[in-house]
Kinemage of the C-alpha trace (Angstrom):
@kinemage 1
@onewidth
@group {chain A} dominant
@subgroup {mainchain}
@vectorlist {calphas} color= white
{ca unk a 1} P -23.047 -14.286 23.082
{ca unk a 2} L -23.784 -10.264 22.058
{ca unk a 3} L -24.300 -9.720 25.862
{ca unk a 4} L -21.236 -11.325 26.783
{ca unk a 5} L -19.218 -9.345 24.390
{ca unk a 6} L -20.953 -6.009 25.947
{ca unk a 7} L -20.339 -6.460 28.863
{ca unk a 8} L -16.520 -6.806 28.221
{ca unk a 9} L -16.228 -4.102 25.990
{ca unk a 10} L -19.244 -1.006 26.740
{ca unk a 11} L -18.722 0.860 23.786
{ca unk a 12} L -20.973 -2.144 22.198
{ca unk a 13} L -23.365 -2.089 24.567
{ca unk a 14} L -26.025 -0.932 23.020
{ca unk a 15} L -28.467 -3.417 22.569
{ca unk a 16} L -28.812 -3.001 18.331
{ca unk a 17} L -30.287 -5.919 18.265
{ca unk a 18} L -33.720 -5.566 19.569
{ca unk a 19} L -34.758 -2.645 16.768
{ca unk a 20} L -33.640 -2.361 12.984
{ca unk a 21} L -33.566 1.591 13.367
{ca unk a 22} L -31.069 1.583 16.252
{ca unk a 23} L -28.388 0.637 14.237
{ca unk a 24} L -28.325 4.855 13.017
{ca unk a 25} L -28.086 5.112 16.744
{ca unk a 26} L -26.838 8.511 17.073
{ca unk a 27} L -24.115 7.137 19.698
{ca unk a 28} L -23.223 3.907 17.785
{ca unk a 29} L -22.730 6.472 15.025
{ca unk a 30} L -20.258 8.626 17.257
{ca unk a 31} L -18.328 6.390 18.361
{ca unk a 32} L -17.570 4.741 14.899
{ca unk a 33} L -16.464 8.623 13.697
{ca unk a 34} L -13.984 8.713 16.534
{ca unk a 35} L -12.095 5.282 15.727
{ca unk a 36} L -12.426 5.968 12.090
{ca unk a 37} L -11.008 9.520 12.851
{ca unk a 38} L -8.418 7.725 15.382
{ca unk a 39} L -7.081 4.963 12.671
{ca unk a 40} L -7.372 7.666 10.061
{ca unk a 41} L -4.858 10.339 12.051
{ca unk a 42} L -2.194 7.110 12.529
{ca unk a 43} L -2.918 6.018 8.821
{ca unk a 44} L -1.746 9.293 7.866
{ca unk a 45} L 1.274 9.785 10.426
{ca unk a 46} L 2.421 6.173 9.099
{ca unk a 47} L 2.400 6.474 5.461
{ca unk a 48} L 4.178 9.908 5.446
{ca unk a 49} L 6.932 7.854 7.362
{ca unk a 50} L 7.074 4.954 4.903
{ca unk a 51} L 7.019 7.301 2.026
{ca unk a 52} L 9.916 9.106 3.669
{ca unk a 53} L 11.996 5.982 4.289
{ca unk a 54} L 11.114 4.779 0.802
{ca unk a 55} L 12.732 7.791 -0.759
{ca unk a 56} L 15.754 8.082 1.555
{ca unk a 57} L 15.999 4.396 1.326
{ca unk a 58} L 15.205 3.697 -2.397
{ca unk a 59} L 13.140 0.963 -1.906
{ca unk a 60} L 11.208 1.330 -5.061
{ca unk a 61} L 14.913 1.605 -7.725
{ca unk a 62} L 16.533 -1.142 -5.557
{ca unk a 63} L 12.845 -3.498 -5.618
{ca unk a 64} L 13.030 -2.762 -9.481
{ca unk a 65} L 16.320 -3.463 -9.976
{ca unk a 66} L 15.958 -6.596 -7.983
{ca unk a 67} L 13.064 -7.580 -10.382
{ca unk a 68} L 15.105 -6.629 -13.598
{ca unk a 69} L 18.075 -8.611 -12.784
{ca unk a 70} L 15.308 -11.755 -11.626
{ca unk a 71} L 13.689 -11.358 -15.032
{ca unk a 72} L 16.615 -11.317 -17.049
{ca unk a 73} L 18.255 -13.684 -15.721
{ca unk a 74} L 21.215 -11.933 -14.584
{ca unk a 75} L 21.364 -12.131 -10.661
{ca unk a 76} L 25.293 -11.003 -10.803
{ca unk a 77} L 24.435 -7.762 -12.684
{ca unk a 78} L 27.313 -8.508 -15.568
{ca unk a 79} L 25.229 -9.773 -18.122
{ca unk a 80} L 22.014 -8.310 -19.779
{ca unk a 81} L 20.309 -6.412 -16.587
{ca unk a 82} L 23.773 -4.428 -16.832
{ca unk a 83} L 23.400 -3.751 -20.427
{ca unk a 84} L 19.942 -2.515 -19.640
{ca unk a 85} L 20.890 -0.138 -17.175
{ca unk a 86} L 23.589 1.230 -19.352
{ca unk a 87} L 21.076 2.291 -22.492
{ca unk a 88} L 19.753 5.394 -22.864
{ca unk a 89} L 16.372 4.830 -23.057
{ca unk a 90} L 15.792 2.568 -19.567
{ca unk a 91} L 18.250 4.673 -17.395
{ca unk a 92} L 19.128 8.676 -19.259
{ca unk a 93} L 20.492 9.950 -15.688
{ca unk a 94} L 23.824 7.729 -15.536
{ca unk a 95} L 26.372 7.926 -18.006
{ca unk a 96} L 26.072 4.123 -19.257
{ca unk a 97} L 29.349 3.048 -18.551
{ca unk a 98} L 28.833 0.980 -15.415
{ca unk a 99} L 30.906 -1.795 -15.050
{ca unk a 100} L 29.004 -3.275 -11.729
{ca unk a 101} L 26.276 -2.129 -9.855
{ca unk a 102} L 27.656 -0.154 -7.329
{ca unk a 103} L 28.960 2.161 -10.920
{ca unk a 104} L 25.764 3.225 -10.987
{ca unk a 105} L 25.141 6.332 -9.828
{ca unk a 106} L 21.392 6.705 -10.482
{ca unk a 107} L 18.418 4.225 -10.180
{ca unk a 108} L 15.384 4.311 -11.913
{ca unk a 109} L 12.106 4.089 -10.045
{ca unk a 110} L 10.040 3.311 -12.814
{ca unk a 111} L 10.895 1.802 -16.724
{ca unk a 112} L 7.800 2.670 -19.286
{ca unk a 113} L 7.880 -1.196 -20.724
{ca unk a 114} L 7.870 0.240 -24.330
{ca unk a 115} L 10.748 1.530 -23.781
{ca unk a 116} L 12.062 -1.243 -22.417
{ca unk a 117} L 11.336 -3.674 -25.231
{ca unk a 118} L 13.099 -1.034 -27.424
{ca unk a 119} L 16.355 -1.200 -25.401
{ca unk a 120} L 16.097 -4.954 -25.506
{ca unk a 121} L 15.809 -4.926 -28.918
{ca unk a 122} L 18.795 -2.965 -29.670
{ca unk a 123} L 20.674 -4.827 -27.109
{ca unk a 124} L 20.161 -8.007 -28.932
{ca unk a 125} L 20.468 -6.427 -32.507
{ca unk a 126} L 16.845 -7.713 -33.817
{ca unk a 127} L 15.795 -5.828 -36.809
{ca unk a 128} L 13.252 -6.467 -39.420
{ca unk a 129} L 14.405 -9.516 -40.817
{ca unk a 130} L 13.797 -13.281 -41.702
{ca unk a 131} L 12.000 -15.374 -38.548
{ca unk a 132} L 15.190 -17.723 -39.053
{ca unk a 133} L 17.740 -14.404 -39.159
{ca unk a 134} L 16.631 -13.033 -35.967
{ca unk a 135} L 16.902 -15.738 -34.611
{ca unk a 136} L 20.378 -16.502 -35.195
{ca unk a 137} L 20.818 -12.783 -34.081
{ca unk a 138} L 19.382 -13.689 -30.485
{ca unk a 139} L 21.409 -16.912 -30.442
{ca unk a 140} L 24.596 -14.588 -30.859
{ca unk a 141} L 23.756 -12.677 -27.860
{ca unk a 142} L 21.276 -14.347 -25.622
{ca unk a 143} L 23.430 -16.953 -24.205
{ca unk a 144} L 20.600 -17.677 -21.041
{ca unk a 145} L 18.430 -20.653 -22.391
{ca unk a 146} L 15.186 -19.349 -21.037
{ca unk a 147} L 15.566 -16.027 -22.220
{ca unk a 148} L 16.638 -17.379 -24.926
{ca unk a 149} L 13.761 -19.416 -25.896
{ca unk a 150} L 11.160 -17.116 -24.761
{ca unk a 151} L 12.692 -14.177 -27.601
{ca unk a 152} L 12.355 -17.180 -30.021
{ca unk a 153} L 8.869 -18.257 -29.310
{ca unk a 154} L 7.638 -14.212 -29.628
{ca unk a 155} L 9.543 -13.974 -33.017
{ca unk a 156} L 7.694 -17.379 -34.477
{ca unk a 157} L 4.249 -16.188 -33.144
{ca unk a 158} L 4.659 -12.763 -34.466
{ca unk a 159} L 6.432 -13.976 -37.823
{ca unk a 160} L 9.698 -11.926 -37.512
{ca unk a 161} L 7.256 -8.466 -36.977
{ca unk a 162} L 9.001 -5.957 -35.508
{ca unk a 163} L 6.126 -4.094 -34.076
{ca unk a 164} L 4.623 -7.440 -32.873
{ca unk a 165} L 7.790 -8.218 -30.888
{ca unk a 166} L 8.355 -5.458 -29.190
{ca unk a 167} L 4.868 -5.543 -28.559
{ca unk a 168} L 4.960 -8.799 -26.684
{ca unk a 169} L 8.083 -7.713 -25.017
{ca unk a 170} L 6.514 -4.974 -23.305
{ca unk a 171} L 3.545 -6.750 -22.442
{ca unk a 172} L 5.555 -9.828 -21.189
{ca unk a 173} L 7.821 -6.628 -18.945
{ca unk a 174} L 4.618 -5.700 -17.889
{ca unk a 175} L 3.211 -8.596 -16.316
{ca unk a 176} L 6.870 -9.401 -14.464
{ca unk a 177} L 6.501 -5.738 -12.738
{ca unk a 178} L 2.408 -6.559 -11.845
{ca unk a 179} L 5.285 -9.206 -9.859
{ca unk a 180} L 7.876 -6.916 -8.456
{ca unk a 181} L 4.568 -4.735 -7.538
{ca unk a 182} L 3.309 -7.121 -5.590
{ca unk a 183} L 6.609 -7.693 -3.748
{ca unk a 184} L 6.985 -3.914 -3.061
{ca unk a 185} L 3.329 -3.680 -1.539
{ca unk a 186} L 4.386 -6.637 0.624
{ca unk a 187} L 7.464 -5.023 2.065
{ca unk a 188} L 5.799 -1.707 2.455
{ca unk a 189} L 2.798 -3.362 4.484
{ca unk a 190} L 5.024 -5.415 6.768
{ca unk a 191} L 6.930 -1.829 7.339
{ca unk a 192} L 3.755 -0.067 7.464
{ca unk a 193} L 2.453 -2.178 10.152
{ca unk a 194} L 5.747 -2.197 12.149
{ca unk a 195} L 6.007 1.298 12.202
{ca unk a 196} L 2.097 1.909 13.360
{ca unk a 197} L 2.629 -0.602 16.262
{ca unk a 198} L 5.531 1.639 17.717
{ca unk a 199} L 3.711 5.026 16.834
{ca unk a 200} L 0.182 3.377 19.072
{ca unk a 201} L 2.603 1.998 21.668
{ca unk a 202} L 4.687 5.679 21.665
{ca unk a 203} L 1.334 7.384 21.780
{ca unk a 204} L -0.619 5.032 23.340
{ca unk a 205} L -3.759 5.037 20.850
{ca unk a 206} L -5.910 1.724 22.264
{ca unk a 207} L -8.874 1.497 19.871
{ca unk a 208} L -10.504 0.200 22.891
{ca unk a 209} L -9.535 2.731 25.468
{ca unk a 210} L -10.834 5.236 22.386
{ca unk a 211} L -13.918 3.483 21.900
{ca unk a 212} L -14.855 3.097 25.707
{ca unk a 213} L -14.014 6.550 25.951
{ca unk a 214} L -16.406 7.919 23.311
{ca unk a 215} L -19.223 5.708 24.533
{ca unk a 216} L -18.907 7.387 27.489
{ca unk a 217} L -18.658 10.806 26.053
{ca unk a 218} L -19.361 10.615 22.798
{ca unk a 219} L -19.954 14.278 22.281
{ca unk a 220} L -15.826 14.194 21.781
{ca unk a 221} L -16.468 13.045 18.537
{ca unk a 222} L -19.611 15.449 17.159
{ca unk a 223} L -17.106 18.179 16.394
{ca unk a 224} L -15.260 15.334 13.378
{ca unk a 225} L -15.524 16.514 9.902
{ca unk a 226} L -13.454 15.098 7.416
{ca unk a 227} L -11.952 17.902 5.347
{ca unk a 228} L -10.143 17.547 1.785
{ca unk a 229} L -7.222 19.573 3.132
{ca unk a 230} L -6.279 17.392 5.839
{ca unk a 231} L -2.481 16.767 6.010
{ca unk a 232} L -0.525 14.144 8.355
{ca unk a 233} L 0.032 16.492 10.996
{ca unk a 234} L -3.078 18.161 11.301
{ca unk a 235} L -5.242 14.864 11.783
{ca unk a 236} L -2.800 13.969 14.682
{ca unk a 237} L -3.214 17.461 16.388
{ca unk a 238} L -7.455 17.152 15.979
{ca unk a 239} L -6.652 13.623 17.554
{ca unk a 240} L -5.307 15.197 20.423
{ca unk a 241} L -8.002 17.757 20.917
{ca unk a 242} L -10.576 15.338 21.364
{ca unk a 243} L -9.470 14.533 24.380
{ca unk a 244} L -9.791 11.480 24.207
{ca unk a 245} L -7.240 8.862 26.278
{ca unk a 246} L -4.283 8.785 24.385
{ca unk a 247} L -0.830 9.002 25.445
{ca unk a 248} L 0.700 8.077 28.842
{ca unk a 249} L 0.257 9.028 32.611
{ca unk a 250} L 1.791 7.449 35.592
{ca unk a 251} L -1.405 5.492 36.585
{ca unk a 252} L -2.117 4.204 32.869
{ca unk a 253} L 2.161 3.333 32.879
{ca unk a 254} L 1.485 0.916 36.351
{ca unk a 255} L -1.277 -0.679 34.629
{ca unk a 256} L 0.599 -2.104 31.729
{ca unk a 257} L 1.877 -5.328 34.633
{ca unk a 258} L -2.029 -5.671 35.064
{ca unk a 259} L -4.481 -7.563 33.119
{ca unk a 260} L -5.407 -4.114 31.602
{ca unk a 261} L -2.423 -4.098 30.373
{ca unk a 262} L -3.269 -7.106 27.714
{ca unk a 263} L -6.327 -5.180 27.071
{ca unk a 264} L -4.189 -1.761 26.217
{ca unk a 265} L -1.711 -4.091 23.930
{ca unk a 266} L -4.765 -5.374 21.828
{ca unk a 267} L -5.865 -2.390 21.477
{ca unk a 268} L -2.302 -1.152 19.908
{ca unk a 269} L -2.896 -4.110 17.567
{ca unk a 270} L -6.010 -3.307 16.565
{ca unk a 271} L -5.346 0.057 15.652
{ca unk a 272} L -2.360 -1.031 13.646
{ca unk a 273} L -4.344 -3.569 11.827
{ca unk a 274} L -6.398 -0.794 10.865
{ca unk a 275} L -3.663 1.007 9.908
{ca unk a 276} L -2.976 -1.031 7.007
{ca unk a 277} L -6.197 -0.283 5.162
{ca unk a 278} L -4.663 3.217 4.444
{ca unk a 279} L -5.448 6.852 4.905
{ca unk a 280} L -7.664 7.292 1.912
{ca unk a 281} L -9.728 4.182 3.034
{ca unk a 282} L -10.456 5.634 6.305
{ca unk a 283} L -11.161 9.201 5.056
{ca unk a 284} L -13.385 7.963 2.052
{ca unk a 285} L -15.238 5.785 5.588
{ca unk a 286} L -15.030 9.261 7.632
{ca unk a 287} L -17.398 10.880 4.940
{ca unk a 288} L -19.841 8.044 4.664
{ca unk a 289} L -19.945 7.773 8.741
{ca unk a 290} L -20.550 11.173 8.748
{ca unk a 291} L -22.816 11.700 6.034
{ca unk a 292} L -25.377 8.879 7.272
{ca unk a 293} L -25.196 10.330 10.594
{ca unk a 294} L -26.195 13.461 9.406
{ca unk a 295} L -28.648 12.776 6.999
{ca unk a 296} L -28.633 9.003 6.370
{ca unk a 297} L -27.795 7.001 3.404
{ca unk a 298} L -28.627 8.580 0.028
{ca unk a 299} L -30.778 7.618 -3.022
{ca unk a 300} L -27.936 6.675 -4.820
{ca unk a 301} L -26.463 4.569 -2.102
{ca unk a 302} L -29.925 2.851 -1.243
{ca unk a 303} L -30.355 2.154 -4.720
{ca unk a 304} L -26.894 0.625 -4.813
{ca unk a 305} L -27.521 -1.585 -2.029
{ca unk a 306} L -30.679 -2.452 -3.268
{ca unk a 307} L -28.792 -3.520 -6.522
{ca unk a 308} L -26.189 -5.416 -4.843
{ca unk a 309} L -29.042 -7.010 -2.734
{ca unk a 310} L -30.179 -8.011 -6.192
């Protein structure tokens, strides 16, 4: 089956297989630095796009407002969520007097939840009282029965404490934006991967093309180093130096109609698969590529293995 897959692809040709020290094979070991390098330079080109569109676009105010309004209950924005954004301590660049959303003329991208539970505290006018006094307080003006009932339940477990409640309130904001996180990472991935399918098909950066290329050659690849410095345009430009077949020509155009043409599109997908592991994943890869190529794996690593072996 390992033969079959060779043959199909030559960058795996060599037969690793039939000795435990050829897998530090000094080409195998190349040609890994030159992909890693290759998904690296896109990582990078990528997530300086996303970040840009996330700022210009707002994703991360309009996700967390999205997630405020979903935890309080308030999807219309004229109830609590408003009264949220309004306070001082939650949102100190607007002027509080929003009527709707669109008064709003700045967005948070981030609430500290201790300061949250200390705006929702004075929004709902609990103060160190009786258990049965706050919550006749909350009753007043939590008219949402789930809201309602979870303020009740953290008054009776921390007995009408004021420092226990608004320590519960943070933690319980808390663990609704581990939530909205989760939903932000999604949209950025499904962007992220979008965006690095159109920068390989632009470009033309085949992780198979690449890797056939660098077997062939794969003193392309000996002059990779990753450096600490390295910005998003810098890794593309070293990608280009290496001369290595990326971008388009007339010949590789025709050959899209051809079965090498399938072969050029998974190799767009692969790279943008790759993509989604992120720049510092690849770069943290680059130096441990390079470093066993150089010198193989270190004490501490062996031991580590050894330990996880264990």
């Amino acid at each position: 089956m390992l033969r079959k897959i060779s043959e199909a692809l030559p960058f795996l040709k060599p037969r690793w297989w039939e000795s435990e020290d050829s897998m530090f094979n000094s080409t195998i070991l190349d040609v890994a630095v030159g992909l890693i390098f290759s998904f690296l330079a896109i990582s990078f080109a990528v997530s300086a796009i996303v970040e840009a569109l996330a700022s210009i676009m707002k994703w991360r105010s309009r996700t967390l407002l999205s997630g405020i309004k979903e935890l309080l209950s308030d999807p219309q924005f004229n109830g609590l969520a408003l009264d949220i954004y309004n306070h001082a301590l939650v949102n100190p660049r607007d002027s509080g007097l929003a009527k709707q959303e669109q008064d709003l003329r700045s967005l948070p991208a981030y609430i500290d939840p201790a300061q949250f539970a200390e705006a929702l505290i004075d929004i709902t006018k609990i103060t160190e009282d009786s258990p049965e006094k706050i919550k006749f307080s909350i009753d007043a003006n939590i008219k949402n029965r789930q809201l309602n009932l979870l303020l009740k339940g953290i008054v009776d477990r921390s007995a009408g404490d004021l420092g226990k409640i608004r320590d519960q309130l943070a933690s319980w904001f808390d663990n609704g934006m581990d939530r909205i996180s989760g939903v932000y990472k999604r949209k950025t991935q499904l962007w992220s991967f979008m965006i690095a399918l159109i920068l390989t098909g632009l470009f033309n950066v085949s992780a198979i093309s690449i890797g056939n290329a660098l077997w062939q050659r794969p003193m392309l690849a000996r002059t990779i180093a990753p450096m600490a410095s390295l910005t998003p345009v810098d890794a593309v430009k070293q990608l280009e130096e290496l001369d290595v077949p990326i971008g388009w020509t007339q010949a590789k155009v025709s050959s899209l109609w051809s079965w090498k043409g399938l072969q050029t599109f998974l190799g767009w997908l692969i790279t943008a698969v790759a993509t989604l592991f992120g720049a510092p994943f690849w770069f943290d890869t680059l130096e441990r590529v390079v470093r066993l190529k150089g010198s193989g794996p270190s004490p501490a690593e062996k031991r580590s293995d050894s330990g996880a072996a264990a």
